[in-house]
C-alpha positions in Angstrom: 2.1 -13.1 9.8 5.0 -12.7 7.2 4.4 -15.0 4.4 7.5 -17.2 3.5 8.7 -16.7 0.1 9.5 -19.5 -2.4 12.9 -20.7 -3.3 15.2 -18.3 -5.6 15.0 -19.0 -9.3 18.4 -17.1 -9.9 20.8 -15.9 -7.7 20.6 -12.4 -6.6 24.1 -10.2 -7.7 24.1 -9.1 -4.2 24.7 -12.7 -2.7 29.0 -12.3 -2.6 29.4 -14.1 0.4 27.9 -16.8 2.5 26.7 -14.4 5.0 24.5 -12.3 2.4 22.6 -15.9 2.3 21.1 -15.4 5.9 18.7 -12.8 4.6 17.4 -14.7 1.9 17.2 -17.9 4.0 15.3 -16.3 6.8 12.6 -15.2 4.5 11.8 -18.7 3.6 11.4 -20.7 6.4 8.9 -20.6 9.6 10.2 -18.5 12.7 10.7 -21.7 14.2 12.5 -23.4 11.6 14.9 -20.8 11.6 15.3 -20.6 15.0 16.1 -24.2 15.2 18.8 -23.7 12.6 20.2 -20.5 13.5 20.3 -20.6 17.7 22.5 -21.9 19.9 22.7 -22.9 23.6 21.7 -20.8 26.8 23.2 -16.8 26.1 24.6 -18.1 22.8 28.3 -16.9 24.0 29.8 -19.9 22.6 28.0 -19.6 19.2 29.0 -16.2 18.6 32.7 -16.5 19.4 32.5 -19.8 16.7 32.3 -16.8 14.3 34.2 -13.9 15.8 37.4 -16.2 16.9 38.5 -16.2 13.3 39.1 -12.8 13.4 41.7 -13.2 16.2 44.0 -14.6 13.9 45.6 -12.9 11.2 47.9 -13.7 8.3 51.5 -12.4 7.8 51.1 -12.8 3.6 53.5 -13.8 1.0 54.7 -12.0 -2.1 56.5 -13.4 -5.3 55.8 -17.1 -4.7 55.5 -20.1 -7.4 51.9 -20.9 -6.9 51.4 -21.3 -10.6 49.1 -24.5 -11.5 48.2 -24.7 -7.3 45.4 -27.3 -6.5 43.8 -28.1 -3.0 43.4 -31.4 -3.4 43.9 -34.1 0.1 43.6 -37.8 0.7 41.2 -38.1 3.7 40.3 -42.0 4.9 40.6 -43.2 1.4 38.4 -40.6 0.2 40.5 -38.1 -2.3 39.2 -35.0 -2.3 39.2 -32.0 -4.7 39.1 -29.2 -1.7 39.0 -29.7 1.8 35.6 -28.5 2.6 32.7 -31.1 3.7 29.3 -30.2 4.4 28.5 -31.3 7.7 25.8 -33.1 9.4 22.8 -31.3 10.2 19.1 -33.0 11.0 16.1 -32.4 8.8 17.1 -30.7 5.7 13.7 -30.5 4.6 12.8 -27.6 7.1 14.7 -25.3 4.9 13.5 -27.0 1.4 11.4 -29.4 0.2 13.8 -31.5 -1.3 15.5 -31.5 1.8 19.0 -33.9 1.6 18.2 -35.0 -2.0 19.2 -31.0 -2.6 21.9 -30.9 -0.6 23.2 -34.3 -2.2 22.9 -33.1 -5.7 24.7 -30.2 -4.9 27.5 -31.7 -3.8 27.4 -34.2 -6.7 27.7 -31.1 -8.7 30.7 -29.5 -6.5 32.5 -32.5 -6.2 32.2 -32.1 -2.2 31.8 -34.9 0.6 28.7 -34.9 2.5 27.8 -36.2 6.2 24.1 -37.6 6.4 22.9 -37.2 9.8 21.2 -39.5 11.9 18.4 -37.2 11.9 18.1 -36.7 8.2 14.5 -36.0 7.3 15.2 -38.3 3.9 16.6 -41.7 4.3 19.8 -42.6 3.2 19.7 -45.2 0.7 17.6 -42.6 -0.8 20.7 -39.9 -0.6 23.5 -42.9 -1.6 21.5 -43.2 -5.2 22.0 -40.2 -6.2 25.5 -39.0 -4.8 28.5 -38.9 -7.0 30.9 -37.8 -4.3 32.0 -39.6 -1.2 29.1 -39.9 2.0 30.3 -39.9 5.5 27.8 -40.9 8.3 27.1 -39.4 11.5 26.1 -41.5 14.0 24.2 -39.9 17.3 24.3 -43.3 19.6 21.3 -44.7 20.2 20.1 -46.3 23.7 20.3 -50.0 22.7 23.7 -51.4 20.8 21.4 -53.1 17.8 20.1 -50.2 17.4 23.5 -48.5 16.7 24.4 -51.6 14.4 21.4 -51.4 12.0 22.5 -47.9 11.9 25.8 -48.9 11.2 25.5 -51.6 8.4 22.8 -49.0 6.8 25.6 -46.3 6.6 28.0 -49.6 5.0 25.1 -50.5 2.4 25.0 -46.9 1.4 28.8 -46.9 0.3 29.6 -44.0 3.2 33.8 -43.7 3.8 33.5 -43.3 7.3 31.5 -43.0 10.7 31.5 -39.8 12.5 30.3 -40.5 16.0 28.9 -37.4 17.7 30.3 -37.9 21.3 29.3 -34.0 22.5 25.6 -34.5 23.1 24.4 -37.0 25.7 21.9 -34.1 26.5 20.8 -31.2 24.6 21.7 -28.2 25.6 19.2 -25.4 26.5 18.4 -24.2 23.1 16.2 -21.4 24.2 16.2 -19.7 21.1 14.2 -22.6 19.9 12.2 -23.5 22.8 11.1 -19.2 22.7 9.9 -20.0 19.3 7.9 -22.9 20.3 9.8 -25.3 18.2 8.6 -29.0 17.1 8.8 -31.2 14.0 6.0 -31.1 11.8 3.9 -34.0 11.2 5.5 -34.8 7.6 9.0 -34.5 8.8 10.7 -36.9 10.7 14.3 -38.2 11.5 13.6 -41.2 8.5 16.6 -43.6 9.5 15.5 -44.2 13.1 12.2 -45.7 11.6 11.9 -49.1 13.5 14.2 -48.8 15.5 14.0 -48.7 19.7 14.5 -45.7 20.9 14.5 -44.5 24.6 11.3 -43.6 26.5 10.0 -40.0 26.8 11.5 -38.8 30.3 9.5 -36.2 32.1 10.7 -35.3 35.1 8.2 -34.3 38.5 8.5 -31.5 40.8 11.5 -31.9 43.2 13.0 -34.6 40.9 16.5 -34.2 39.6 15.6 -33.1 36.2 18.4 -34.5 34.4 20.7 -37.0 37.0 17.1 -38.2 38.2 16.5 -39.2 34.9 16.7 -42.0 32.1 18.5 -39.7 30.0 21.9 -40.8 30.8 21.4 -44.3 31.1 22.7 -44.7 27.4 25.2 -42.4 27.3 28.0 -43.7 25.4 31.6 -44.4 26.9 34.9 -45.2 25.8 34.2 -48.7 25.8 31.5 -48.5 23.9 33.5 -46.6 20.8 36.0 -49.8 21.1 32.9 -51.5 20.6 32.4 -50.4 17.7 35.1 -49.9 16.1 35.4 -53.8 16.4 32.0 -53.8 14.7 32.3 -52.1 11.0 34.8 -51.7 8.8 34.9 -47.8 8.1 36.7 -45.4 10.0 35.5 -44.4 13.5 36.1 -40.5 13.6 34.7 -38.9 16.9 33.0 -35.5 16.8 33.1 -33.1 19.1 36.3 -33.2 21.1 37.8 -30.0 22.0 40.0 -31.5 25.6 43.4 -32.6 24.6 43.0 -35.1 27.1 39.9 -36.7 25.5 42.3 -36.3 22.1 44.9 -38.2 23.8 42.0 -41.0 24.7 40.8 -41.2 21.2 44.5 -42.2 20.3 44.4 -44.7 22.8 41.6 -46.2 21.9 42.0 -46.5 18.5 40.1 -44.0 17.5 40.7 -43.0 13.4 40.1 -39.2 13.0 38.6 -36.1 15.4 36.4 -33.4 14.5 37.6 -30.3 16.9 33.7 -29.0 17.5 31.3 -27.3 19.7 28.8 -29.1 18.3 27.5 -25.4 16.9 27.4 -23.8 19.9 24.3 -26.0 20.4 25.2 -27.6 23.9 27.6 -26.4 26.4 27.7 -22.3 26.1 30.9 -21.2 27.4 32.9 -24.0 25.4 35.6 -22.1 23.6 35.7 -21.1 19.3 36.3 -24.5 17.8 39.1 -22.4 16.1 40.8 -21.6 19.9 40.6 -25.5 20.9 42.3 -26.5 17.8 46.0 -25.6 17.9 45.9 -27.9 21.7 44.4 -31.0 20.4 46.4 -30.8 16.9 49.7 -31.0 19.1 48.4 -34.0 20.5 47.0 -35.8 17.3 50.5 -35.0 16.2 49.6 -36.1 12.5 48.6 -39.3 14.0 45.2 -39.3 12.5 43.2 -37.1 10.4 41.9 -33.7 12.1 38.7 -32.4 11.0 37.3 -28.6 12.6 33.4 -27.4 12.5 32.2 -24.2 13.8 32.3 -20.4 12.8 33.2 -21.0 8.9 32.0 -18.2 7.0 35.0 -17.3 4.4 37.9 -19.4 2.4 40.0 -17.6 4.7 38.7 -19.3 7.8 39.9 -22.4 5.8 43.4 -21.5 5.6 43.5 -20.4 9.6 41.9 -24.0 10.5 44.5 -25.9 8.5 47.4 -23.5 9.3 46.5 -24.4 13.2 46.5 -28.1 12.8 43.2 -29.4 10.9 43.4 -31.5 7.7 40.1 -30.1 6.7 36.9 -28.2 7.7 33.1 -28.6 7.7 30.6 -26.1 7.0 27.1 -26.5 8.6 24.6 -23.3 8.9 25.9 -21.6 5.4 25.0 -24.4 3.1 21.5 -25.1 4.8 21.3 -21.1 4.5 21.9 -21.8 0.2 19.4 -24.9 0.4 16.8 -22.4 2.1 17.1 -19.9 -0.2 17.5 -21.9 -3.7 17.9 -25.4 -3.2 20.6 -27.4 -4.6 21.6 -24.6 -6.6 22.2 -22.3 -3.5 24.2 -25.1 -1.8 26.0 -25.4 -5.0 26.8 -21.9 -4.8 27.9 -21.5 -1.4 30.8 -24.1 -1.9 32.0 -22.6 -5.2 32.2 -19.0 -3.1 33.9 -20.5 0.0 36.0 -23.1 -2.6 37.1 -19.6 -4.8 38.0 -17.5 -1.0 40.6 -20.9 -0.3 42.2 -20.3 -3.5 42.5 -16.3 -3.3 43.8 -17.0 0.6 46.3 -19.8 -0.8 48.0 -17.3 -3.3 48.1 -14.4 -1.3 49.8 -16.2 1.4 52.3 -18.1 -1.4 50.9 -21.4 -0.9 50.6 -23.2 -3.5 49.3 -26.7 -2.3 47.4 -27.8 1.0 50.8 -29.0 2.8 52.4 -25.6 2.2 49.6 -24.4 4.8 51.1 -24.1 8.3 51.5 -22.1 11.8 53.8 -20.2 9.8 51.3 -18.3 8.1 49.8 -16.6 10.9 51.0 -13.9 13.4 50.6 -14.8 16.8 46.5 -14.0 17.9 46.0 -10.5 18.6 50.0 -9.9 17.7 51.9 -8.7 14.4 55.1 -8.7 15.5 
């Protein structure tokens, strides 16, 4: 058995990019953990093109522009941001580190960088709140009973979070058999804290002949439309829903009163055969029309990827497996890191293209996917 190495006291010179984390990160958790972080759903077809669909798209350039004294900044919710880059939700930090989100949230303190605190976090968050500096965002996964959701809710408010971020993707998991190969479970010390308390639904194990999933209890609290109108009516912060990638269900959200998207797969982690988060978003964006904020997940590896997400409709982007991939290898510092490379890649991308502020980022930048001319 491969022993797992301790956290990186400096950072290697051949860490350049967030991919040359991966490496590093892999050799310091458990097989399991980082088959938890790293897989995706069924043949992992979806997860993969989350990456590769970038790549589709390429940029025409610009030469001899004024981008002279440039900046990146955006107003998102009330939050004003430095960069548009937020590190996105994902549970249980403190597979990858010890520390776990009290890393990640120091890191971002230090990079001036919004975070989301999942549901699942394996710290709680009043915990993460006292020591942040930059703005917290929630995520909410919706529990099975509406008090539930509530306490959930006014804990997120207490905390000082700008905004909800319901996940709306996920009312089952999808077959993560990456994970499930690796025989995957919590350990006993780590546990999704903020739930503590709280009712959750009973364990449903299905019999033989049963429908395994319609059969089930799983659906019963599966959340609706009405239920997002529910709460909205409930808090005071925005209600952004994650993981729309329809138009249709875009066109919903603006009809219910919904106050931002995220454009996601959810990772690649439930339905395979979803399309890159990248291809959905130009189709919802002409349907958000500037309405509401647009936010994208999935497949960001470079500053580049930035500029293609906002020249295709998003206000701003979240990054997910690369900064737990920093934390893994060298904690806050490594999370630190990875936002400074991929902050660094949006500038180079801005110039080169003449941009010299976020609004000068449009369609206009890009040849036509797969064309140059």
């Amino acid at each position: 058995m491969t022993a797992i190495l301790p956290p990186l006291q400096t950072i290697p010179v051949d860490i350049q990019s967030l991919a040359d984390y991966e490496p590093y990160a892999k050799a310091r958790m458990t097989p399991q953990a980082w088959a938890y972080f790293s897989g995706g759903a069924a043949d992992e077809i979806t997860l993969r093109d989350n990456h590769d669909a970038f790549a589709r798209y390429r940029f025409k350039g610009r030469v001899l522009q004024p981008v002279q004294q440039g900046n990146t900044r955006l107003q998102l919710f009330d939050m004003l941001l430095e960069y548009p880059i937020l590190l996105a939700p994902v549970a249980f930090h403190r597979l990858a580190h010890s520390e776990g989100e009290l890393a990640t949230v120091t890191a971002a303190a230090a990079m001036g960088a919004a975070m989301v605190v999942s549901t699942q976090a394996s710290v709680g968050i009043e915990h993460i709140a006292a020591r942040a500096v930059a703005p917290l965002l929630f995520q909410l996964y919706w529990q099975p009973h509406r008090e539930a959701n509530l306490a959930l809710v006014k804990a997120a408010e207490a905390a000082g979070c700008k905004a909800l971020l319901v996940t709306v993707d996920a009312p089952v998991n999808g077959p993560r058999h990456r994970e499930q190969r690796a025989g995957f479970a919590l350990p006993s010390d780590i546990e999704a804290v903020n739930l503590r308390g709280l009712p959750t639904a009973p364990v449903w194990h299905s019999k033989p002949g049963q429908s395994p999933v319609f059969g089930s209890n799983l659906l019963q609290a599966a959340p609706t439309w009405e239920d997002m109108r529910w709460l909205k009516s409930m808090t005071r912060l925005p209600v952004v829903l994650k993981g729309v990638m329809n138009p249709e269900d875009a066109r919903q959200a603006l009809d219910s009163g919904m106050d931002g998207l995220v454009v996601s797969n959810h990772g690649g982690r439930t339905l395979d055969g979803l399309p890159a988060s990248i291809d959905a978003l130009a189709a919802v964006a002409a349907v958000v029309n500037k309405q509401i904020p647009l936010l994208l997940d999935g497949g960001i590896r470079r500053g580049s990827d930035v500029v293609k997400a906002l020249a295709l409709g998003a206000d701003a982007v979240m990054i997910g497996r690369p900064y737990i991939h920093g934390l893994a290898a060298a904690g806050a510092v490594g999370v630190a890191h990875v936002l400074n490379m991929l902050r660094a890649e949006l500038e180079v991308a801005m110039v080169l293209n003449g941009c010299h502020c976020l609004a000068d980022i449009d369609a206009s930048l890009l040849w036509q996917a797969g064309r140059t001319q």
